[in-house]
Structure formats: C-alpha cells, structure tokens
C-alpha positions as CSV (number, residue, x, y, z in Angstrom):
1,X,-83.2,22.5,-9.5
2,X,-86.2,20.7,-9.9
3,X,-89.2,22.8,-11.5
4,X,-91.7,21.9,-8.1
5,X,-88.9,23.0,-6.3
6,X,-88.9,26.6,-8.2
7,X,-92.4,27.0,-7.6
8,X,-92.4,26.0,-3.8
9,X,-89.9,28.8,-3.1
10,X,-91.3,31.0,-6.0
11,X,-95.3,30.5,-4.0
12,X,-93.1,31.9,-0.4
13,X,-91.9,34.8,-2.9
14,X,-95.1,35.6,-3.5
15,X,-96.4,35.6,-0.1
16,X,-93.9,38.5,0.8
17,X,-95.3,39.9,-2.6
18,X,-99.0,40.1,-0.9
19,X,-97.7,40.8,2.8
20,X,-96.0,44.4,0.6
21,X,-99.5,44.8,-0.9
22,X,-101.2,45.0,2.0
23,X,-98.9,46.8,3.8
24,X,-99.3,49.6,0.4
25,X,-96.1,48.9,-0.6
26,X,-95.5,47.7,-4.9
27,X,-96.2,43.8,-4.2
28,X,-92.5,42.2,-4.5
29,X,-91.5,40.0,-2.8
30,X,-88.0,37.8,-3.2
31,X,-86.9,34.3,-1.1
32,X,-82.9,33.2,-0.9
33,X,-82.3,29.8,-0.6
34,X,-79.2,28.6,0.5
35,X,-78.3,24.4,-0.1
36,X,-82.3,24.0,0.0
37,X,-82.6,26.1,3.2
38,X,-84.4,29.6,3.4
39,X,-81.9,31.9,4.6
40,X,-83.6,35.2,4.3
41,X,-87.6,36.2,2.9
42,X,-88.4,39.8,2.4
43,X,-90.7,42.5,0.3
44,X,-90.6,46.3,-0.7
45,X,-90.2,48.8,2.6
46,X,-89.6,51.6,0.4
47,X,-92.6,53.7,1.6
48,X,-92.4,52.1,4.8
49,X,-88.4,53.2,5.4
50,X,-88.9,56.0,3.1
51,X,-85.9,54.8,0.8
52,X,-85.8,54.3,-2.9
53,X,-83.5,51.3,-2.0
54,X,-85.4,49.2,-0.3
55,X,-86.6,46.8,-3.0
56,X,-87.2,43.3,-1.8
57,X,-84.2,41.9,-3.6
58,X,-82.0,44.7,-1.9
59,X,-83.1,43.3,1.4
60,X,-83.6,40.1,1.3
61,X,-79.4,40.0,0.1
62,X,-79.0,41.7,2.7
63,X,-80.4,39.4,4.9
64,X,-79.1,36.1,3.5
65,X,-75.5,38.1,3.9
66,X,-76.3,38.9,7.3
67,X,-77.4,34.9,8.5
68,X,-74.8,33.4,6.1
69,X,-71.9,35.7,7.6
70,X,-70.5,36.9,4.3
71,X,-71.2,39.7,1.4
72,X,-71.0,36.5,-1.1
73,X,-74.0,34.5,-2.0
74,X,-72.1,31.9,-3.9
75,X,-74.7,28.6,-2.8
76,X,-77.4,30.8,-2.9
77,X,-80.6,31.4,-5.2
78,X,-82.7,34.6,-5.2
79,X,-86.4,34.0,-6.1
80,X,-88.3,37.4,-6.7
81,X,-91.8,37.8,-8.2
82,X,-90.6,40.7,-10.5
83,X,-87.6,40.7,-13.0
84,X,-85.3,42.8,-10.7
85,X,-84.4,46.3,-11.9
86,X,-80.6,47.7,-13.1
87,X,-79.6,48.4,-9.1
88,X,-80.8,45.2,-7.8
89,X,-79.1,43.1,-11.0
90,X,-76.2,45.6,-10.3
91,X,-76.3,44.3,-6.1
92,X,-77.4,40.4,-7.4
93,X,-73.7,40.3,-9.6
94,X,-71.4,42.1,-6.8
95,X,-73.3,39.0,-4.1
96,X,-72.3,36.5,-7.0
97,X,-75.5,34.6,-6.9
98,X,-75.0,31.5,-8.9
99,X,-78.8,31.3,-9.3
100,X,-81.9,34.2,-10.1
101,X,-85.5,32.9,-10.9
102,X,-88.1,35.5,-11.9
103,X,-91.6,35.1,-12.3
104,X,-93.2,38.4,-14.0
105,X,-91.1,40.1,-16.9
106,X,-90.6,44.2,-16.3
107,X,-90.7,45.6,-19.6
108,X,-90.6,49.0,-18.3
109,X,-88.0,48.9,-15.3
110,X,-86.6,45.7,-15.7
111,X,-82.3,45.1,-15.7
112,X,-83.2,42.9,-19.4
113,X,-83.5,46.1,-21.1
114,X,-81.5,48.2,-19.7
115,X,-78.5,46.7,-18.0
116,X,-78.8,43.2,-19.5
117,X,-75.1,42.3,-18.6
118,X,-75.6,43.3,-15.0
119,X,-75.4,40.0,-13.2
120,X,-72.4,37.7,-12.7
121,X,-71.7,36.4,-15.9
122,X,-72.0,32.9,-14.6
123,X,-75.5,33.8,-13.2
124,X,-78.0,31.0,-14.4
125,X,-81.3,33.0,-15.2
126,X,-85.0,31.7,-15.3
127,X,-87.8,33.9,-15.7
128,X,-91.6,33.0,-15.8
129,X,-91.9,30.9,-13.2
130,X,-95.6,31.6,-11.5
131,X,-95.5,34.5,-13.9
132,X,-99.4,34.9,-14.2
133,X,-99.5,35.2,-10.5
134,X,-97.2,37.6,-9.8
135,X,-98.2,39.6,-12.9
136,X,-101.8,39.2,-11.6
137,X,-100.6,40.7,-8.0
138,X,-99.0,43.8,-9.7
139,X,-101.6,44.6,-11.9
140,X,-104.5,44.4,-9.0
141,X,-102.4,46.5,-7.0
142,X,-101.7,49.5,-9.7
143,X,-105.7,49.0,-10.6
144,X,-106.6,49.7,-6.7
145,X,-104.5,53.1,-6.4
146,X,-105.6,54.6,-9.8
C-alpha cells in the first residue's frame, strides 16, 4: 500500500487514540481496513469495561470479525498507534492479518521484545508510521496523570 494511504488510516488511528485520552483511557487507538474499506475503528475501554483485555487492537479485531462474518482477517490491515503488546500480537496471528502498521515503538510492553514471533509468519510489519504523533499523544497523557 501506498505510504499516503498508511498515514490516511494511521491519522483515523490516532483519532480513536485522542477520543481514549479524553475519555482517561492510555491513548490507543487501532483502524482495520478491509480491500480499502474501514471495517471496524476502536480505542482502549479497559477502565471503561474494567478489563485488562480491552486494548484497542483486541477490539477493533473483534469488530472487523464481527462486520466481516468470520474469526479470519485474511484481506485485512490493522493500523494501531502503539506497537501492540505479546496478547494482542498473540490475537493479530490467530486472525491471520496479512498486514500490521505501527506508528510508536513500545520498548517496555511491546510483542518486539518479548514475543517477537507472535504474529503469522507471513505478517508484513511496518512500524513508525506517524510515530512522533502517536509517541507525542502517549507521552502528554502519562505527563497529565503524574
């Protein structure tokens, strides 16, 4: 996919990033796109649902699984504002997506370091895309609560 593309979608990632942030949730925020179609948008709810599972990437595949009729997201990329952590690569390999573009690295949570061979192995992976941004919307938030 075209870089312009990547950000378009990345840019409606970060949206859901700032609609978590204002709601007090950690700002991430993810996009799927399905054959150039968005097919589910979504952020944290884990303090809203009081559920450590409830990162943006957990429910936004949930979402694209629900509109596209089916647990595989085999057309399908995931756009997230953070580099997903070990149970979201873990739930981003069982959906198959072909496709995950990142924008901020997570050098402390992140699946790179810990579960680096989490995804599908035929995952295509691009990370840094709007990366000051979303880095910018993390750090902001963490500076606001301490």
């Amino acid at each position: 996919m075209e870089q312009g593309k990547d950000e378009r979608y990345m840019r409606m990632a970060l949206q859901e990033a700032k609609v978590a942030f204002e709601a007090g949730e950690i700002p991430v925020g993810a996009v799927v796109v399905c054959k150039d179609r968005v097919v589910a948008r979504a952020h944290n709810l884990t303090e809203r649902l009081g559920d450590v599972t409830a990162h943006a990437e957990m429910q936004a595949i949930t979402a694209a699984a629900a509109t596209l009729g089916g647990k595989y997201l085999t057309d399908c990329t995931l756009y997230v504002t953070l580099e997903p952590c070990v149970m979201c690569a873990g739930a981003i390999g069982w959906s198959q997506l072909p496709r995950l573009i990142f924008g901020a690295g997570d050098d402390k949570r992140g699946y790179r370091r810990f579960a680096p061979d989490a995804l599908h192995p035929k995952t295509e992976v691009e990370s840094g895309v709007l990366a000051d941004e979303c880095a910018a919307l993390m750090k902001d938030f963490f500076s606001k609560r301490r």
